[in-house]
C-alpha positions as CSV (number, residue, x, y, z in Angstrom):
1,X,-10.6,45.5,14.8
2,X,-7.8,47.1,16.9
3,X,-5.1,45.1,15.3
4,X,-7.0,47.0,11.8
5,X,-7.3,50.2,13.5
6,X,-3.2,49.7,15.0
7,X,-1.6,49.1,11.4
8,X,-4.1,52.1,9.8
9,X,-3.3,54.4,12.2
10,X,0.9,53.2,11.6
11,X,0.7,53.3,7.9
12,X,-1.2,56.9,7.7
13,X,1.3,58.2,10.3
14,X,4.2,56.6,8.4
15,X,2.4,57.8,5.1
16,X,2.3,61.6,6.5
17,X,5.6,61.5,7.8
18,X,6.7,60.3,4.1
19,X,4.8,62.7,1.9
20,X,6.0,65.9,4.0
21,X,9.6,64.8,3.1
22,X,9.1,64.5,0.0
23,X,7.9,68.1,0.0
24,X,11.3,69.1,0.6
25,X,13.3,67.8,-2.3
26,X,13.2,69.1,-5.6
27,X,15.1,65.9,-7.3
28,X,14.7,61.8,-7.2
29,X,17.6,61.5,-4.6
30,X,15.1,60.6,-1.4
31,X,14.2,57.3,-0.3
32,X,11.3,56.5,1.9
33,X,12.5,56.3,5.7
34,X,12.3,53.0,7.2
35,X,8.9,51.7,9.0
36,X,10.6,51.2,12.6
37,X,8.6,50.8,16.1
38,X,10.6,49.9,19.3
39,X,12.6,46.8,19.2
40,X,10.9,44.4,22.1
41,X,12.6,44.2,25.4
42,X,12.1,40.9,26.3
43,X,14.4,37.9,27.0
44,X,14.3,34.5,25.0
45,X,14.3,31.9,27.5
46,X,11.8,29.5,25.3
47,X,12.3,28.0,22.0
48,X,10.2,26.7,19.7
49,X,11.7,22.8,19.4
50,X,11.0,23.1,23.5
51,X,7.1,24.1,22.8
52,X,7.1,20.6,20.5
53,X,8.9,18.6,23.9
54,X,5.6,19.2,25.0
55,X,3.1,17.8,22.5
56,X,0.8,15.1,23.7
57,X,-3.2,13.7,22.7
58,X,-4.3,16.2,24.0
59,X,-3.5,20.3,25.1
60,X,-0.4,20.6,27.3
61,X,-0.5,24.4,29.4
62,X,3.0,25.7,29.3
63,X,3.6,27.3,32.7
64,X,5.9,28.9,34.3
65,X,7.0,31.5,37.4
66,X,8.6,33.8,35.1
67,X,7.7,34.9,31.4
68,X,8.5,32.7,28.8
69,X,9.2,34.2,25.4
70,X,10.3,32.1,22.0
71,X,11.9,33.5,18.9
72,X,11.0,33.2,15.3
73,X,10.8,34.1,11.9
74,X,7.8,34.2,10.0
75,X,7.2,31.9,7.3
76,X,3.6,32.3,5.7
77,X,1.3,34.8,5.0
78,X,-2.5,35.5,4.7
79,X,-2.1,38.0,1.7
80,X,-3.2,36.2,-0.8
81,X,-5.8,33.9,1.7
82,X,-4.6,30.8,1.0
83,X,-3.7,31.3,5.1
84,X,-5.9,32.0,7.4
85,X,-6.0,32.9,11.1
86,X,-3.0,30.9,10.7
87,X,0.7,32.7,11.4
88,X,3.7,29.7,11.3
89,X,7.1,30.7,12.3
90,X,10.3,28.6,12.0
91,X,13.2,28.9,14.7
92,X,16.0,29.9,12.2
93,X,16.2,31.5,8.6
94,X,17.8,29.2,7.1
95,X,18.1,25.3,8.0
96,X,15.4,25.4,10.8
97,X,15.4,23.0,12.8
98,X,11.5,23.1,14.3
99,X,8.2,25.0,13.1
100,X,4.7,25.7,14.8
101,X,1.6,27.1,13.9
102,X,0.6,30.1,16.2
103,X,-3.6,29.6,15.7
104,X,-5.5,32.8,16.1
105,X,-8.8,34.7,15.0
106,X,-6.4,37.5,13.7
107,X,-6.5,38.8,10.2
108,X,-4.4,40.5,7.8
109,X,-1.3,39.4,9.4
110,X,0.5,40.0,6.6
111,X,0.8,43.9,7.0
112,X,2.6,43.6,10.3
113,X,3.7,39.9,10.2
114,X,5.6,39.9,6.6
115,X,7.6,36.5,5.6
116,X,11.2,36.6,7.1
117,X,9.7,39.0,9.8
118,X,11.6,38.3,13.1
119,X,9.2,38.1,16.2
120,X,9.2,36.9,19.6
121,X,6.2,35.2,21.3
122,X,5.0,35.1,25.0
123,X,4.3,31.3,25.6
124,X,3.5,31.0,29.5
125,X,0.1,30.5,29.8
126,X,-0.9,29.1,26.1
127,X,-1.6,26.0,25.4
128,X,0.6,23.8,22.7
129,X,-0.9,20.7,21.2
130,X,-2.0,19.4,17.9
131,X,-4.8,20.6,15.3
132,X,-5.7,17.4,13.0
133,X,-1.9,16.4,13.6
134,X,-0.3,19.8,13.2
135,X,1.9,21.4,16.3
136,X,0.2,24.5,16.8
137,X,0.1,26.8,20.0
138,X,-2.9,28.5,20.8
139,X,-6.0,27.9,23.6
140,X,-7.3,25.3,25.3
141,X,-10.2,22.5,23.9
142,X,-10.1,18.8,22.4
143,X,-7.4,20.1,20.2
144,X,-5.9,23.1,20.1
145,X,-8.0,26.4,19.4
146,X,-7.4,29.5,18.2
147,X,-6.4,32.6,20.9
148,X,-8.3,35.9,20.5
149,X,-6.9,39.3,18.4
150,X,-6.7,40.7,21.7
151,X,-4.3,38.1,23.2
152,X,-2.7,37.7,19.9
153,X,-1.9,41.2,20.0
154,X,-0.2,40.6,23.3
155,X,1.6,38.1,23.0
156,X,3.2,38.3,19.9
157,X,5.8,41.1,19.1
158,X,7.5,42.3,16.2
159,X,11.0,42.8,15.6
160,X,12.6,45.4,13.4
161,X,14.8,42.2,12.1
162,X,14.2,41.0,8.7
163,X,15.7,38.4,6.9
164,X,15.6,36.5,3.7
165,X,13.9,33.3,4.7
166,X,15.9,30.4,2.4
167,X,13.9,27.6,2.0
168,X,15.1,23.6,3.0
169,X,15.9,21.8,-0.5
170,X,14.2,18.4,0.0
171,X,13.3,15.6,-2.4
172,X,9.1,14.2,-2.1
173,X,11.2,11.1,-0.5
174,X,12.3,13.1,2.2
175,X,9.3,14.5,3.6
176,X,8.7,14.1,6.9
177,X,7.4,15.3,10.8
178,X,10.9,17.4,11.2
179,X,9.6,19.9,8.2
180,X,6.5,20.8,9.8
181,X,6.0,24.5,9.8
182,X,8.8,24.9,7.9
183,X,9.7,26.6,4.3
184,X,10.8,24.0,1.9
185,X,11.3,23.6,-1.8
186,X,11.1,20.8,-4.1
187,X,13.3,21.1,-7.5
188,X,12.1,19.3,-10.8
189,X,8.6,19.2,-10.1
190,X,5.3,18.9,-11.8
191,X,1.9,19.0,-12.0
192,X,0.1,15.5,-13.7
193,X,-0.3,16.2,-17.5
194,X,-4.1,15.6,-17.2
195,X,-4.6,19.1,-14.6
196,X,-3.7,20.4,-18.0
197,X,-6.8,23.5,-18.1
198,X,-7.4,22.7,-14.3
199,X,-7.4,25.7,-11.4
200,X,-5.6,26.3,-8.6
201,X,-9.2,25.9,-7.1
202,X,-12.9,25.7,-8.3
203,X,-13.9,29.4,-9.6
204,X,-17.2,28.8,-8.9
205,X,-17.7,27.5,-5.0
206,X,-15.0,28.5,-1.7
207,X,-14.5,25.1,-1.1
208,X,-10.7,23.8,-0.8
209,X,-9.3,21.6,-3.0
210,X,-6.3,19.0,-3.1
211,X,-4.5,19.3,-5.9
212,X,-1.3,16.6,-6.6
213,X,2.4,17.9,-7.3
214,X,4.8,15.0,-8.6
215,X,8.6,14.6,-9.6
216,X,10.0,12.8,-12.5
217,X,9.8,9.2,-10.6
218,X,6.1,9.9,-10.2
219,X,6.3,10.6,-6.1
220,X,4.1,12.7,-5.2
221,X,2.5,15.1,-2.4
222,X,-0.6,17.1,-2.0
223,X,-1.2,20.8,-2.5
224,X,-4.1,22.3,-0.5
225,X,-5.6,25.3,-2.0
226,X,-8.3,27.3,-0.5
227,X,-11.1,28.5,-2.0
228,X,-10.8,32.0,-0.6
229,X,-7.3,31.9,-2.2
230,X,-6.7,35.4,-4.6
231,X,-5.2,33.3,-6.8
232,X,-8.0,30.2,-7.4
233,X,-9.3,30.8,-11.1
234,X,-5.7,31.3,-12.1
235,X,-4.7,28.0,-14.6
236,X,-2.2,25.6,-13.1
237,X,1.3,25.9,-15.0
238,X,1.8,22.9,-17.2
239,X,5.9,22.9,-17.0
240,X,8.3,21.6,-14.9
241,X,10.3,23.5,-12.2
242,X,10.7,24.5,-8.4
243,X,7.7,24.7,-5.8
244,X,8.5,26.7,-2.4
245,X,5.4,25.7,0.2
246,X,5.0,25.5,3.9
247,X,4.5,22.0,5.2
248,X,1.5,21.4,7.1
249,X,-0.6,18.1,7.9
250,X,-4.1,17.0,8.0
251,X,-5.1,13.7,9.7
252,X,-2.4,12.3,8.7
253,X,-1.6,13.8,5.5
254,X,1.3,15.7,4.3
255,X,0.1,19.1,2.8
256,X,1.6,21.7,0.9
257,X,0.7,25.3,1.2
258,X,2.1,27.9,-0.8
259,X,1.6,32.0,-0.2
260,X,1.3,33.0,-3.3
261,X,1.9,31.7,-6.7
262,X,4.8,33.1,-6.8
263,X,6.2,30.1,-5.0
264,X,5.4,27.8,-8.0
265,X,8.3,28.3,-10.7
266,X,7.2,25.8,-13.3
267,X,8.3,26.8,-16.5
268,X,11.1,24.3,-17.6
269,X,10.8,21.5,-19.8
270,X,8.7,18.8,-18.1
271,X,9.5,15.4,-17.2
272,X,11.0,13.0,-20.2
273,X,8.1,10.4,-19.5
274,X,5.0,11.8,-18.0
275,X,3.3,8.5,-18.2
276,X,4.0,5.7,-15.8
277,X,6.6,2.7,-16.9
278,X,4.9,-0.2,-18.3
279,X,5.2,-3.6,-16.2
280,X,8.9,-4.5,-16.0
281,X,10.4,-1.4,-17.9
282,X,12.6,1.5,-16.0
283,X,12.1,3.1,-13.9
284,X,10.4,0.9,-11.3
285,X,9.4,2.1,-7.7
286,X,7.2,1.1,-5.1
287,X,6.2,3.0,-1.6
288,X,2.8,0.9,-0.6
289,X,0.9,4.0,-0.6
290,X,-1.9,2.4,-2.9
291,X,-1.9,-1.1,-1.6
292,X,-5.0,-2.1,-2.0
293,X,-6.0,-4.3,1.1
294,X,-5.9,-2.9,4.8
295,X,-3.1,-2.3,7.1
296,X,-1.8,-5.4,9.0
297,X,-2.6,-7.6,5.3
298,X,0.2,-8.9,4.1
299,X,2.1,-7.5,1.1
300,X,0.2,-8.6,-2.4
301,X,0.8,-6.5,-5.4
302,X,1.3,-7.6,-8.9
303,X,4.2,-9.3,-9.9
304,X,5.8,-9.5,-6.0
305,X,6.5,-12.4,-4.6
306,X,6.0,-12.3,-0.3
307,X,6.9,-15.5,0.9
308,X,7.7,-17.6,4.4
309,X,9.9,-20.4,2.9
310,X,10.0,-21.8,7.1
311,X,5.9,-23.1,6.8
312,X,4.7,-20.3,8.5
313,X,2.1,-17.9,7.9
314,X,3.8,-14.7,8.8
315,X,5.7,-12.4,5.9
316,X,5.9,-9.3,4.6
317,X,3.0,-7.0,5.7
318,X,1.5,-3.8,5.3
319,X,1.7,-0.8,7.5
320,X,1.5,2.6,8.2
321,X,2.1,5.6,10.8
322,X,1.5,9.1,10.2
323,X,0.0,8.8,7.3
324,X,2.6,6.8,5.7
325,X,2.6,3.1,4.6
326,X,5.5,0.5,4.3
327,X,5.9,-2.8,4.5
328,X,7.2,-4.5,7.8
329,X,8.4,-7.7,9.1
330,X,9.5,-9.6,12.5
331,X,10.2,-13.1,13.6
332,X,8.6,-11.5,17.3
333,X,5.6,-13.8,17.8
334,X,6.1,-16.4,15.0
335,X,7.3,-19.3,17.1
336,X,9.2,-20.3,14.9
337,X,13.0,-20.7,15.0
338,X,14.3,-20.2,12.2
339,X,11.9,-18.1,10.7
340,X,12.5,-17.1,7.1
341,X,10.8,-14.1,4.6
342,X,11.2,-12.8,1.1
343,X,9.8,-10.4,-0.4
344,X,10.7,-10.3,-4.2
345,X,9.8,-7.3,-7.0
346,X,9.0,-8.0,-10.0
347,X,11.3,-8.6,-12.6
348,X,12.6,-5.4,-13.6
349,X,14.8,-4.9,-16.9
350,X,17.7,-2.6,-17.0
351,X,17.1,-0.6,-19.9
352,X,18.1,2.7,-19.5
353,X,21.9,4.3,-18.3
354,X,23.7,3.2,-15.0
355,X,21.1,1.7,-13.3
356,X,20.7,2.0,-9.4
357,X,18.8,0.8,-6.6
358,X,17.3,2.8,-3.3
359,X,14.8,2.2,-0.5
360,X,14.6,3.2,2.9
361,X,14.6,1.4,5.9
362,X,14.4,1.9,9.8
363,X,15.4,-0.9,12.4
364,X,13.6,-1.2,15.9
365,X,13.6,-3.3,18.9
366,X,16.9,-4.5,18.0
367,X,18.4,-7.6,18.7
368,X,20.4,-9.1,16.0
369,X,21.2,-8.5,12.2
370,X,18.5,-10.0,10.1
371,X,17.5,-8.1,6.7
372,X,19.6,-9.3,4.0
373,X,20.1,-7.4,0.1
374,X,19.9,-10.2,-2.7
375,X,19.7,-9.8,-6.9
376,X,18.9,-12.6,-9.1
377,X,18.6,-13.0,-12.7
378,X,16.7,-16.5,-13.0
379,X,14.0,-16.2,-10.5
380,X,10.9,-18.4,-11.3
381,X,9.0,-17.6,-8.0
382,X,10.4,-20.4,-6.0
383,X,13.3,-18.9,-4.6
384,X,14.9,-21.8,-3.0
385,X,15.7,-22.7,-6.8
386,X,17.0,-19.2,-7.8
387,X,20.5,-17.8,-8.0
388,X,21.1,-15.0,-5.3
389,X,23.7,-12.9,-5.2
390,X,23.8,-11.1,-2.0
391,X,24.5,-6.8,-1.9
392,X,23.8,-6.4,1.6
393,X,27.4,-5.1,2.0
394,X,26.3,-2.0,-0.9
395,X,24.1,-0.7,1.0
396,X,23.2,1.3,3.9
397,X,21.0,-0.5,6.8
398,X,20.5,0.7,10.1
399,X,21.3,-1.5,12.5
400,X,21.1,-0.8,16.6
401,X,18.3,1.0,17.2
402,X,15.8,-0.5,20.3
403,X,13.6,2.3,19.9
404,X,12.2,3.7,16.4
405,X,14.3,5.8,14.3
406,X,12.4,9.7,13.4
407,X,13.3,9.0,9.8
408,X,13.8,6.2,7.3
409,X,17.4,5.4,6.4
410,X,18.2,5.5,2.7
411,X,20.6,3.0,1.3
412,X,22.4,5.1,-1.1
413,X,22.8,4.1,-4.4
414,X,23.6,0.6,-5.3
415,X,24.7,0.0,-8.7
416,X,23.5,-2.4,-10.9
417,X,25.4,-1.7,-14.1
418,X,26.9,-4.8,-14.5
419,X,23.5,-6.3,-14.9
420,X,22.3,-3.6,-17.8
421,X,20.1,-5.1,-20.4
422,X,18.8,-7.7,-17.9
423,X,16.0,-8.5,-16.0
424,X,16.6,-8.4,-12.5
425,X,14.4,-9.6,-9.2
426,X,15.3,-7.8,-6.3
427,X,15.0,-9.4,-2.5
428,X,14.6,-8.6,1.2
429,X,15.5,-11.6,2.9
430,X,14.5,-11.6,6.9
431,X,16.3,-15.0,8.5
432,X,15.7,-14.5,12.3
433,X,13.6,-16.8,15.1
434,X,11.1,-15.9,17.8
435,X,12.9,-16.0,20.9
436,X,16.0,-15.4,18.9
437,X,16.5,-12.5,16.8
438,X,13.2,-11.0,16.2
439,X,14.0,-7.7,15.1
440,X,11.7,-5.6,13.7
441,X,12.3,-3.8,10.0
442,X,10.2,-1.4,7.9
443,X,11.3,-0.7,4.0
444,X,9.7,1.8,1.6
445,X,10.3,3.5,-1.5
446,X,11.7,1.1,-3.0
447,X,12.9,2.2,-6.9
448,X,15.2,1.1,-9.7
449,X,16.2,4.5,-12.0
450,X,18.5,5.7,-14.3
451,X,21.4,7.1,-11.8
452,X,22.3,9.8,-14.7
């Protein structure tokens, strides 16, 4: 209630102040005075990506002899409630490059805490940490909790700085732990043809719900839409266009949370081919997310060939880390010397304009080159008998790195036009030996499109 009490007491003073100008002009030529309080004297000595040096299991105190204070700019808002008790601020603008949640029992944030509202936050003496996998600063427990009004009130201070907040232009590929708390956008993007007559939520119950945003090479990622949101009966659009959302996590799964629905743009033409390919047809892709046996199985999907031509058991297998999956491979723990994996896609045939290949890769516990780039055009499933030509040199592999990369390397695009019309098998050849080199190398998103 005082935080309530604060902004009506602000607005009906600002309000008064107002209407007895106003009284004194007999024309349109006014305009209403600026709502200013005292700018904050503190000093920033803190920052945000310094709070996230800090996350652990479990709640990490941030101490210090002197007052800490972080800078911001706020990026959500409780408006519309698809937020709540939930104020996220980013550390810059425009290209951020680190987000928390600040997790509170306020309300109505919105009124004092607008988007692109600059404020600074006392941080000795809270607690950073993690709720269900999001960074968040707040109070002490088995994750982190939410601070009172009272303390909120305290501790965070707005700025008379405002800025336009520009959100980061990612592709569904890209998403990752860096956006966290952050404002992004996705361009060319969709909801699934059959949410045609769907809501944002269920009209009838305040339960949240999921619902999935896709692009044209049918990626997708989850939008989470509460059902205290203003805007829940309203219909999902049914065209094509840009999405604007803060990025947020829940056990493990990337979420999307917009402020209004005025951060969904969809009223373009949608994607040529709403339905997926049919089996060997363009465009082809592959990320592991619905493979249907456990992590640590090895790779078996339809069509693929996963295959240790050294009589071994090890190949190809399935894993996954923050909510993530891909398929990894190492000759660590084999004992065998040469050992040798391929994991082959299913024939795909070229069919549409200038064909390319992607995936992504990371490299750890490096000790040697061992991931090899192969096309062939007479693969039978054995492919000691095959032709292979080898592309490793077209694309982009990370190579080096004894601890894990943050983010998956993308090749780049590899061209396959002088295969158009063809059917094509792509391989990832792994030729390394335990106590030789047994790197270790994870590949995802692995997709064959029209490069037009």
């Amino acid at each position: 209630m005082k935080r309530n009490i604060n902004y009506i007491l602000s607005f009906l003073l600002m309000a008064f102040v107002v209407s007895g100008f106003t009284a004194c002009v007999n024309d349109d030529d006014y305009s209403i005075p600026d709502f200013v309080v005292e700018e904050p004297d503190v000093t920033v000595n803190f920052t945000i990506a310094n709070a996230l040096e800090l996350v652990s299991g479990t709640p990490t105190k941030i101490e210090s002899e002197e007052p800490l204070y972080l800078e911001g700019y706020v990026v959500s808002s409780d408006e519309a409630g698809n937020f709540h008790k939930n104020l996220v601020i980013q550390d810059s603008p425009e290209n951020p490059t680190a987000g928390i949640t600040i997790s509170t029992h306020a309300t109505d944030m919105y009124t004092f805490f607008e988007p692109g509202r600059k404020v600074y936050v006392r941080v000795d003496g809270l607690y950073v940490g993690v709720y269900r996998g999001l960074p968040s600063l707040g109070e002490s427990g088995d994750e982190v909790e939410r601070m009172s009004v009272e303390e909120f009130d305290e501790r965070v201070l707005r700025s008379n700085t405002k800025e336009e907040i520009v959100p980061t232009v990612i592709s569904m590929e890209q998403v990752s732990d860096s956006h966290l708390n952050t404002l992004i956008q996705f361009n060319n993007v969709e909801f699934p043809a059959d949410y045609d007559g769907l809501t944002y939520a269920n009209p009838n119950d305040n339960f949240g719900v999921d619902r999935t945003v896709k692009d044209c090479f049918n990626n997708t990622v989850i939008m989470r839409n509460s059902g205290y949101a203003d805007f829940k009966e309203e219909l999902l659009p049914t065209g094509n266009g840009t999405l604007v959302s803060v990025l947020s996590v829940f056990n493990g799964t990337y979420q999307l949370l917009i402020r209004d629905t005025e951060d969904v743009d969809f009223e373009g033409e949608r994607c040529e081919d709403d339905t997926p390919p049919s089996d060997g047809a363009m465009p082809f892709r592959e990320n592991f997310s619905t493979h249907p046996a456990g992590i640590g199985s090895y790779v078996d999907l339809p069509g693929w060939t996963n295959v240790n031509v050294s009589g071994g058991e090890r190949r190809y297998e399935v894993r996954e880390y923050s909510g993530n999956k891909y398929t990894q491979i190492s000759a660590f723990g084999t004992e065998e010397d040469p050992f040798e994996a391929w994991l082959v896609t299913p024939g795909v045939t070229l069919d549409k304009p200038n064909p390319i290949l992607m995936f992504d890769t990371k490299d750890g516990h490096f000790n040697g080159d061992a991931l090899t780039l192969h096309i062939s055009t007479d693969f039978d499933g054995d492919v000691t008998t095959a032709t292979w030509t080898d592309i490793t040199d077209q694309a982009v592999i990370p190579t080096g790195h004894t601890n894990w990369q943050d983010e998956f390397t993308n090749s780049g695009a590899i061209d396959l036009s002088e295969y158009a019309d063809q059917e094509v098998f792509i391989a990832f050849r792994y030729l390394g030996g335990d106590f030789n080199v047994t790197t270790t190398y994870q590949i995802d998103n692995i997709e064959i499109k029209s490069g037009q």
